[in-house]
C-alpha positions, 0 to 999 in steps of 0.5 A: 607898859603905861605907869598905875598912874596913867591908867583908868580902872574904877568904874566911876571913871568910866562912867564920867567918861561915857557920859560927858566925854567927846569922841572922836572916830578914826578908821579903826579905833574910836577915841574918847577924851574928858578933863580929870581933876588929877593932873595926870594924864590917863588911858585906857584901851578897850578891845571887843571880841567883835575885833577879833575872838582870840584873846592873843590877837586882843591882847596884841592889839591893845599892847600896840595901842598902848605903845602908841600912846606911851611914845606921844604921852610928853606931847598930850596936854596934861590931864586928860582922861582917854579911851580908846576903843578898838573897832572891827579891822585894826587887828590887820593894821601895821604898828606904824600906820596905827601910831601915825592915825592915832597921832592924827586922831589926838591932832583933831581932838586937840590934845596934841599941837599942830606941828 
C-alpha cells in the first residue's frame, strides 16, 4: 500500500494533471506524468467500469497496479506526479506481464534510466 504522501487525491491536482500532463499509451493502461512542486513523488490509479462492472475485479486491478509502482518507486525520478489509467483488458493480464509493460511504459516516459 502506497504511503498518504504518495498519492493524489485533491481535485486541483487532477485538474493540473489533465491539462498539462504527457500521456503515454500502453497495451492496457494509459499513463500520464506532470512535475509537482513537492519533491515527492505521487500516483494515482483510476479503473473505469468500462474494465470491468465488478468492483472486485477494479479493485484487483488497481491493487496490482499499485503494487507495481511501489516495487519501482526508488527507480522514478523524484517529483513527479502520475496517473495511471486502466483500459478495457488489463483485468485478464498476469501481475508479471503487468509490472514488466509498466516498467517499459515509465522507460519511455523517462522516468526510469535505461538499464
Amino acid at each position: 500500500m502506497l504511503a498518504r504522501v504518495n498519492t493524489i487525491k485533491k481535485a486541483q491536482d487532477f485538474d493540473a494533471i489533465f491539462k498539462g500532463a504527457k500521456s503515454f499509451r500502453s497495451d492496457f493502461f494509459s499513463l500520464k506524468t506532470i512535475k509537482n512542486k513537492s519533491g515527492a513523488n505521487r500516483f494515482a490509479f483510476m479503473v473505469s467500469q468500462k474494465v470491468s462492472k465488478k468492483a472486485v475485479l477494479r479493485n484487483k486491478v488497481r491493487r496490482r497496479l499499485a503494487e507495481s509502482v511501489q516495487g519501482e518507486m526508488k527507480r522514478i525520478k523524484k517529483g513527479t506526479d502520475l496517473l495511471i489509467i486502466a483500459l478495457p483488458g488489463i483485468e485478464k493480464k498476469e501481475f508479471i506481464e503487468i509490472k514488466t509493460t509498466l516498467v517499459e511504459a515509465l522507460k519511455r516516459a523517462g522516468l526510469i534510466a535505461n538499464d
